[in-house]
VOLO-987661 format. One record per residue (C-alpha): residue in three letters; residue number from 1; x negated, y negated, z negated. Coordinates in steps of 0.25 Angstrom, whole numbers, plus 5000, padded with zeros to 4 digits. Layout:
<dolos>
<aa ALA, i NUM, east X, north Y, up Z>
...
</dolos>
This chain:
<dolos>
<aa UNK, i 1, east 4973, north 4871, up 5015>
<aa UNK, i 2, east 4961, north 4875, up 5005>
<aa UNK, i 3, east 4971, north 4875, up 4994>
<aa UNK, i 4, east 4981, north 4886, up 5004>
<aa UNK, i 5, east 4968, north 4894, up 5006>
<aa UNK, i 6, east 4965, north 4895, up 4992>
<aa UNK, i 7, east 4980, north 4898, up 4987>
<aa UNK, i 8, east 4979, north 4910, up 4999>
<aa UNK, i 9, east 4964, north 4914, up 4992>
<aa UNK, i 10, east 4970, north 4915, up 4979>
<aa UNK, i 11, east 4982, north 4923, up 4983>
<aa UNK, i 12, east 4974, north 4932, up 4992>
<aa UNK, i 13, east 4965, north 4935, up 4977>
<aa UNK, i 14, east 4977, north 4937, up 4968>
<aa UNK, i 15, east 4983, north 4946, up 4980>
<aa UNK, i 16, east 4970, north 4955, up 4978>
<aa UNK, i 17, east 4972, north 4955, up 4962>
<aa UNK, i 18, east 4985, north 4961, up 4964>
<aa UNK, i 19, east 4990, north 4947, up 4958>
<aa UNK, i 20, east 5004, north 4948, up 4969>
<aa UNK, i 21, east 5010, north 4937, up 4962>
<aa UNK, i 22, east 4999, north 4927, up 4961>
<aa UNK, i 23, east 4994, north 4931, up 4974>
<aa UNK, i 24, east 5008, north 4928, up 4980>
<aa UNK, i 25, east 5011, north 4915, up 4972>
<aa UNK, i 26, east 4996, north 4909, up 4978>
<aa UNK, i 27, east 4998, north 4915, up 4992>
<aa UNK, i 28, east 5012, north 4908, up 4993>
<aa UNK, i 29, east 5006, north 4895, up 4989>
<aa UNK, i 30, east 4996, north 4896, up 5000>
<aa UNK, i 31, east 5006, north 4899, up 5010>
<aa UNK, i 32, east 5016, north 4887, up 5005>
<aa UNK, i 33, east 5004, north 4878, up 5010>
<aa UNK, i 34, east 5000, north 4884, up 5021>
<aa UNK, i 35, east 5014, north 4882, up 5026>
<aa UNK, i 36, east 5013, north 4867, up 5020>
<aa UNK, i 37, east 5000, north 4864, up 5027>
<aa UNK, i 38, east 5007, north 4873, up 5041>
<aa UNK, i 39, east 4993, north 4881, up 5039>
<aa UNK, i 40, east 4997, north 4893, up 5048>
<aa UNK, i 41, east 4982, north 4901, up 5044>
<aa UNK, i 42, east 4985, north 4899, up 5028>
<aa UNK, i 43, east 4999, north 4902, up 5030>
<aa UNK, i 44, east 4996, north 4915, up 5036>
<aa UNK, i 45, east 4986, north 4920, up 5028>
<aa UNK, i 46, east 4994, north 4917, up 5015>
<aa UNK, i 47, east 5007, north 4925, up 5023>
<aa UNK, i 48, east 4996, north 4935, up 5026>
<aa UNK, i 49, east 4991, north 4936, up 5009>
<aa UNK, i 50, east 5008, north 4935, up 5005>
<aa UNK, i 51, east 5010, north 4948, up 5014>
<aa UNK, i 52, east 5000, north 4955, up 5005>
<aa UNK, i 53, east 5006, north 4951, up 4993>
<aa UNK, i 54, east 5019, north 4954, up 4999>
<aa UNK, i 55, east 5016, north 4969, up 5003>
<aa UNK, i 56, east 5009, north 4971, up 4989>
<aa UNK, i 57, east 5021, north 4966, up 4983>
<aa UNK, i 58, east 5030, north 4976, up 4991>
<aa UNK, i 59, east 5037, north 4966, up 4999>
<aa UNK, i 60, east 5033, north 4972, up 5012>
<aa UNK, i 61, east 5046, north 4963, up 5020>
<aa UNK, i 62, east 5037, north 4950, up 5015>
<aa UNK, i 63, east 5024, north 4954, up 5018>
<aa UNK, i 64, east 5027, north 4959, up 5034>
<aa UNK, i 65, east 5034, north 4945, up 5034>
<aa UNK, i 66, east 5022, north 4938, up 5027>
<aa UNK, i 67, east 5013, north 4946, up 5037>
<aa UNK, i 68, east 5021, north 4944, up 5049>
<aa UNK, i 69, east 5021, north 4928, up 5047>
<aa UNK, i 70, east 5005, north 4928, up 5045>
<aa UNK, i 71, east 5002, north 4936, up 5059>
<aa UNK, i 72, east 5011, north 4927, up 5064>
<aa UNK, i 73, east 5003, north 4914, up 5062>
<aa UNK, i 74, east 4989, north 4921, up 5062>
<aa UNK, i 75, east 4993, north 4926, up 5077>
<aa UNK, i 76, east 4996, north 4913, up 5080>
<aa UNK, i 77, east 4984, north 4906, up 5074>
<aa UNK, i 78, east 4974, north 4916, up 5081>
<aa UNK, i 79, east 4970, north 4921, up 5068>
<aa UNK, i 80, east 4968, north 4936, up 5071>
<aa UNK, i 81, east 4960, north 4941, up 5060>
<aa UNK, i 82, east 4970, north 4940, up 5048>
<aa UNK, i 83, east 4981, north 4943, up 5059>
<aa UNK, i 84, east 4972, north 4955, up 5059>
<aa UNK, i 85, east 4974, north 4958, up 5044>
<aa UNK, i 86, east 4988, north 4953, up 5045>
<aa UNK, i 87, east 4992, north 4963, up 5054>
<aa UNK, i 88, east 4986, north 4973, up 5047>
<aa UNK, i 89, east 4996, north 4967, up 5032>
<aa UNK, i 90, east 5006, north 4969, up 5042>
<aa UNK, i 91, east 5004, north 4984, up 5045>
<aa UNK, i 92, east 5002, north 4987, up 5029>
<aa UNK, i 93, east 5015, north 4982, up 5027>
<aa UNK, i 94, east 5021, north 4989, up 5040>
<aa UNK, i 95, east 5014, north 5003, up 5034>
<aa UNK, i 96, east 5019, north 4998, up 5020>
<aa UNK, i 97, east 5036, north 4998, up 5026>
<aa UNK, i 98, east 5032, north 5012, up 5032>
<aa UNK, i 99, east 5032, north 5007, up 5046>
<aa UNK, i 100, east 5021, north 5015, up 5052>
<aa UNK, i 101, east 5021, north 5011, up 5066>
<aa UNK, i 102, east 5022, north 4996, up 5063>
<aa UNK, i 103, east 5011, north 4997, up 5055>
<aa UNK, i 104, east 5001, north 5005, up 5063>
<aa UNK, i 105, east 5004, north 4995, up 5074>
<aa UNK, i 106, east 5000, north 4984, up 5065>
<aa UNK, i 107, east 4988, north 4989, up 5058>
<aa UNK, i 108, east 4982, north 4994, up 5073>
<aa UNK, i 109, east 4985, north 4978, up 5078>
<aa UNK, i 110, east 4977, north 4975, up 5065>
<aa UNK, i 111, east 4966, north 4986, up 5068>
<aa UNK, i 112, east 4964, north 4981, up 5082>
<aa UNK, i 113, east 4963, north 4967, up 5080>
<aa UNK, i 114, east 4955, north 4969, up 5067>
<aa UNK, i 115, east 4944, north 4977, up 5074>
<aa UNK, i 116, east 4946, north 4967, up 5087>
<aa UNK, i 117, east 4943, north 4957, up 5075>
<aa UNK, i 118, east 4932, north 4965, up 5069>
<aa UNK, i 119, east 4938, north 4963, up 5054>
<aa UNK, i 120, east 4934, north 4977, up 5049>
<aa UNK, i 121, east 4942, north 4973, up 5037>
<aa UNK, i 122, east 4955, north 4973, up 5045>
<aa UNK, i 123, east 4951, north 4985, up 5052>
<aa UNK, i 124, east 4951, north 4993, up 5039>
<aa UNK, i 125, east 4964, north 4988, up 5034>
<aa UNK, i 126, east 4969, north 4991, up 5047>
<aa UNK, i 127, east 4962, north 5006, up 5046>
<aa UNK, i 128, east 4968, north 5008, up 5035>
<aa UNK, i 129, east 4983, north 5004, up 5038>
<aa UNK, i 130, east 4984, north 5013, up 5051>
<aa UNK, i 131, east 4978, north 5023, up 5041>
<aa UNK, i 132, east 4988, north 5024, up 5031>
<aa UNK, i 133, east 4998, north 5024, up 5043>
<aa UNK, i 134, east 4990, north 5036, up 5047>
<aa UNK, i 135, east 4992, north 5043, up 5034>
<aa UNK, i 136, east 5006, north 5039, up 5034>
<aa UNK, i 137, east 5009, north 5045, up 5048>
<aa UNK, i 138, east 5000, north 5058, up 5043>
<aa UNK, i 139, east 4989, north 5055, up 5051>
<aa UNK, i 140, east 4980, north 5058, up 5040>
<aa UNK, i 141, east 4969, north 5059, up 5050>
<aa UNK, i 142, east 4970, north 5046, up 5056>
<aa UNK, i 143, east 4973, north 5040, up 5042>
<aa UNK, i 144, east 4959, north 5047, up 5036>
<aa UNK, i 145, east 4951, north 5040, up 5050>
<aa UNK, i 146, east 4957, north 5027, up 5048>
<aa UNK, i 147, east 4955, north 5027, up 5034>
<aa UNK, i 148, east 4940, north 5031, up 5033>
<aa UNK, i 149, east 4936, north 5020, up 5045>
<aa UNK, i 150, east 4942, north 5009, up 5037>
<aa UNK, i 151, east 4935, north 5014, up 5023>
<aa UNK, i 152, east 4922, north 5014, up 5031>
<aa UNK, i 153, east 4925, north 4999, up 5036>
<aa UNK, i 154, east 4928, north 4996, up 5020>
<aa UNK, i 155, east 4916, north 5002, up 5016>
<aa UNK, i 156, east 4909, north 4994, up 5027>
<aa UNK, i 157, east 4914, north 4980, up 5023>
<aa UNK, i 158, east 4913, north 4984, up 5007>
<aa UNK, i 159, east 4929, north 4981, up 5008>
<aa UNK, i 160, east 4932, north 4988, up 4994>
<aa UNK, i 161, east 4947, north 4988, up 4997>
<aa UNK, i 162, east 4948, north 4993, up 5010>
<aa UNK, i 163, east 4937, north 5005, up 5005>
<aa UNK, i 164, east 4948, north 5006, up 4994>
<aa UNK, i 165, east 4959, north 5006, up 5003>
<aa UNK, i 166, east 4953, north 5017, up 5015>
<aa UNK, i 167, east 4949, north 5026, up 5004>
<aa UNK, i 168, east 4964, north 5025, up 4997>
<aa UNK, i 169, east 4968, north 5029, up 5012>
<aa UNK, i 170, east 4958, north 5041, up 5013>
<aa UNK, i 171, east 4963, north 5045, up 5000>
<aa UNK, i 172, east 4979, north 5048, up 5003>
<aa UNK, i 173, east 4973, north 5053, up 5019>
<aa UNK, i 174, east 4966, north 5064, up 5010>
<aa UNK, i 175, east 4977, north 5065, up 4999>
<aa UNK, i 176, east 4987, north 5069, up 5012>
<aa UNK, i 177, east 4976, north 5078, up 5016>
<aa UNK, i 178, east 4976, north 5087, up 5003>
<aa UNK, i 179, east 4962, north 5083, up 5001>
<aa UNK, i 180, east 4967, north 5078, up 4988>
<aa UNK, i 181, east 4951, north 5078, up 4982>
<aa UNK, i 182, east 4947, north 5068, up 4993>
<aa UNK, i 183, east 4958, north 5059, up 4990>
<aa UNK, i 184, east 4956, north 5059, up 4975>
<aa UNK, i 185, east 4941, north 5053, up 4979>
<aa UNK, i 186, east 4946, north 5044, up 4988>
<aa UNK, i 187, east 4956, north 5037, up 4980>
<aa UNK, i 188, east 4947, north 5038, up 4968>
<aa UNK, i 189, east 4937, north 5028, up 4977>
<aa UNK, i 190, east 4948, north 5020, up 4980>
<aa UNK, i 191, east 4952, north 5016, up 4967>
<aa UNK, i 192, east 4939, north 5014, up 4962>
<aa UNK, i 193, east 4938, north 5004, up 4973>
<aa UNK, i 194, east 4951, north 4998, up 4968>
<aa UNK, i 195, east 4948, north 4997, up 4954>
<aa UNK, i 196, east 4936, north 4989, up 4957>
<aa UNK, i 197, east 4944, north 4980, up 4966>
<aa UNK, i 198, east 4954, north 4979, up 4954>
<aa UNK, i 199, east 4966, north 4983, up 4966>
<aa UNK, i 200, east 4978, north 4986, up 4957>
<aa UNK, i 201, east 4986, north 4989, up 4969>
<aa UNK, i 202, east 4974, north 4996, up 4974>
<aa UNK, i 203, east 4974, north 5004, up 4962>
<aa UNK, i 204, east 4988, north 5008, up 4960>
<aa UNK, i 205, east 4989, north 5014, up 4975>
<aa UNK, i 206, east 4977, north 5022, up 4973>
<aa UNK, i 207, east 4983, north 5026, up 4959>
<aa UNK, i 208, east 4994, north 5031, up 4967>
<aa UNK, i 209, east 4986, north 5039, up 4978>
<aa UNK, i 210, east 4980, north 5045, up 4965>
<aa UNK, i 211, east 4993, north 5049, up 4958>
<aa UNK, i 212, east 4997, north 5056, up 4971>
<aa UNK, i 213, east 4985, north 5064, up 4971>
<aa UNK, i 214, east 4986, north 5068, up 4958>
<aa UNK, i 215, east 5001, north 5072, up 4961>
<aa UNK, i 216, east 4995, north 5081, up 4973>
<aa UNK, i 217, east 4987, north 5087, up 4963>
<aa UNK, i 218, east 4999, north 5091, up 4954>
<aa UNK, i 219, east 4997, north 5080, up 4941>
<aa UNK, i 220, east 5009, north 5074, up 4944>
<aa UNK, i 221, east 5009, north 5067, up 4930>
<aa UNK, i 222, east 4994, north 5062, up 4933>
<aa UNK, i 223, east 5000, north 5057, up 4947>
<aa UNK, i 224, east 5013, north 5050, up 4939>
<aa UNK, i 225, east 5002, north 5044, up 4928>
<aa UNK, i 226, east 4995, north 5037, up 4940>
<aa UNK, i 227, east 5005, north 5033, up 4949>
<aa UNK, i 228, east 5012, north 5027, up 4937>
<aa UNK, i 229, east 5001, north 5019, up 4934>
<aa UNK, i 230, east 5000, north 5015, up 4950>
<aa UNK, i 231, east 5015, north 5010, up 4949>
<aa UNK, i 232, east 5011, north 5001, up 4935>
<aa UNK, i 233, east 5001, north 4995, up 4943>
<aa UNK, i 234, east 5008, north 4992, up 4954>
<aa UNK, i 235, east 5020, north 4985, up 4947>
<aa UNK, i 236, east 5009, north 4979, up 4939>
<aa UNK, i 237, east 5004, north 4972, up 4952>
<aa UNK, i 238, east 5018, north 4972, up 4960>
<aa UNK, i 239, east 5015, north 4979, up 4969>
<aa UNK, i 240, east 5025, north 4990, up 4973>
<aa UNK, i 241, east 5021, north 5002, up 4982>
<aa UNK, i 242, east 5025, north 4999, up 4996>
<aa UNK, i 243, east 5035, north 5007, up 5004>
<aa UNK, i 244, east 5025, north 5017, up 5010>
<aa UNK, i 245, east 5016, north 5020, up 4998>
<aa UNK, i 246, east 5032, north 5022, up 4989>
<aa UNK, i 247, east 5035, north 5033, up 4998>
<aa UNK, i 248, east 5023, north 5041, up 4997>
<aa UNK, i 249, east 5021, north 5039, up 4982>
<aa UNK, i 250, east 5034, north 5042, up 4979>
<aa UNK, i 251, east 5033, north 5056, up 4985>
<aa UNK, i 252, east 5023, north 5059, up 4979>
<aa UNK, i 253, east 5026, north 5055, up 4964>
<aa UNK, i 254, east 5040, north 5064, up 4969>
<aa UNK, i 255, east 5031, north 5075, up 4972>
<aa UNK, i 256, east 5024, north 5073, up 4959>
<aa UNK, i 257, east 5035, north 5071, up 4948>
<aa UNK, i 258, east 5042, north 5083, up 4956>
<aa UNK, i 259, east 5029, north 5093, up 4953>
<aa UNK, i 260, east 5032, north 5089, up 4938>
<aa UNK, i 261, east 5044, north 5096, up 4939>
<aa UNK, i 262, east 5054, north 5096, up 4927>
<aa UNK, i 263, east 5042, north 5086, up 4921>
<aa UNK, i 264, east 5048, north 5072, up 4928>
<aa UNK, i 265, east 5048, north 5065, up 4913>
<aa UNK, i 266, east 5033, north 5069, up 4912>
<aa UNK, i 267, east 5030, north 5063, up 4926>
<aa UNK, i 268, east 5037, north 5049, up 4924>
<aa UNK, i 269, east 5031, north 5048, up 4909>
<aa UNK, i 270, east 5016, north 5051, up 4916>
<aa UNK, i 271, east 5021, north 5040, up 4927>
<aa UNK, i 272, east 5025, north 5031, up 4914>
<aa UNK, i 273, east 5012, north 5033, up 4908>
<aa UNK, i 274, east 5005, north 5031, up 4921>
<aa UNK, i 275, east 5010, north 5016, up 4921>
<aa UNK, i 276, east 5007, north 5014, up 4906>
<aa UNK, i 277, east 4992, north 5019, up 4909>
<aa UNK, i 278, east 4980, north 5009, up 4909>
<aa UNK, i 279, east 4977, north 5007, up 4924>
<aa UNK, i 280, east 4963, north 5012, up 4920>
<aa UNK, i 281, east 4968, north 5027, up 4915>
<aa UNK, i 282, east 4978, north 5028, up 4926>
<aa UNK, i 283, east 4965, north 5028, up 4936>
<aa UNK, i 284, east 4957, north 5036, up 4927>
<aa UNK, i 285, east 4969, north 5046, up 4927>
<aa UNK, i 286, east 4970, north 5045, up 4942>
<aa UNK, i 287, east 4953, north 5045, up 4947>
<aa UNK, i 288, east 4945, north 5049, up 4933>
<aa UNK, i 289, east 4939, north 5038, up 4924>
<aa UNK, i 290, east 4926, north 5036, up 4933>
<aa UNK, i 291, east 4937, north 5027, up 4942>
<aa UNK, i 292, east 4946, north 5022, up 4933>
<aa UNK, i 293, east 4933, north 5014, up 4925>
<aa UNK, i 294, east 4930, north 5007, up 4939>
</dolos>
């Protein structure tokens, strides 16, 4: 059983090392003996640690699957508090496959029982789910609200990720606001958070946000350098864009190479050179040299 525990542990670290593979080989290790030993508990949390390898590695049908088996057997086993962060895996995924409603409905079960709970953690995580739903509905009112009140609970707990993750959130409420300044700030905090976490995914989706800001403010070959150099990140780390994030970034790189005009060849070499750039002059193009040396 201590050995299934530490197969599960060590997957949990590769998994936050952007190490997919490894973290997928371990963790299906550990659930192989859990199933072996009939230890429901380890079962579920090694279902509950694939589902995350599974989104970040764009198999969205998997990881609900993974997910759904996990809540199954906490529910059964009483075990509410990682049912609680289960539910909320589940709503990502559900926002993830653009199914709004489901995912609302999911990330309030996992709000309610959170704060029932009084896992401040999950309530962020929560926050922040039904917040980007929020955004996505264009409730950008709504979105800022829940966003700042989970950024205070991060900055609270000292939980570097979550503070990371609200302000990314504050950022695209502020960029659909036109206050494209506030973003700029906001993103800038975020990736200097995620640098000093090492988060390549991290870093690569607020590489994004950042080329579609500097698109907005019409250096569209500065916006294709950085988004090219999110995309090498991302393959680097396999770790494709899910549905939702595809659709917006896609429109606005289309709005971008479309300001380029008869220009297109400039735009795809400046994307080219984007995904040839050290990692460290891509975010020095993107925030200045004062982030990118963090």
């Amino acid at each position: 059983m201590e050995y299934t525990k530490a197969l599960n542990a060590a997957g949990s670290l590769a998994f936050h090392e952007t190490d997919y593979p490894a973290a997928r080989a371990l963790l299906e290790q550990s659930l192989a003996l859990s199933r072996a030993l009939d230890d429901r508990r380890c079962i579920a949390l090694a279902l509950n640690n694939l589902g995350g390898v599974a989104i970040e590695q764009g198999n969205l049908l998997a990881a609900r699957a993974l997910y759904e088996e996990s809540l199954g057997l906490l529910r059964e086993l009483g075990d509410r508090h990682v049912a609680a962060g289960v539910l909320g895996n589940l709503a990502m995924v559900a926002h993830d496959c653009g199914d709004l409603g489901g995912a609302r409905a999911l990330a309030e079960e996992s709000l309610a029982l959170s704060r029932e709970l009084g896992d401040q953690g999950r309530v962020a995580d929560a926050l922040n789910t039904l917040g980007n739903i929020a955004c996505d509905l264009g409730d950008l009112e709504t979105a800022r609200t829940l966003a700042q009140e989970s950024l205070a609970i991060g900055r609270e707990l000292g939980d570097r990720d979550c503070i990371a993750t609200s302000l990314k959130n504050l950022g695209v409420v502020a960029f659909l606001r036109g206050k494209l300044d506030d973003a700029d700030s906001l993103y800038r905090e975020a990736m200097g958070i995620r640098l000093e976490l090492g988060d390549r995914l991290g870093i690569a989706r607020t590489l994004e946000r950042a080329a579609a800001l500097a698109a907005a403010r019409g250096d569209s070959l500065a916006a294709a350098r950085t988004w090219g150099a999110a995309d090498r990140v991302r393959e680097e780390i396999g770790s494709p864009s899910p549905p939702n994030e595809q659709s917006h970034n896609e429109g606005y790189v289309t709005t971008a190479r479309a300001t380029v005009g008869d220009e297109c060849d400039a735009f795809d070499r400046a994307w080219r050179q984007g995904r040839e750039m050290p990692l460290n002059e891509a975010i020095e193009l993107a925030f200045g040299a004062t982030v990118a040396r963090r």
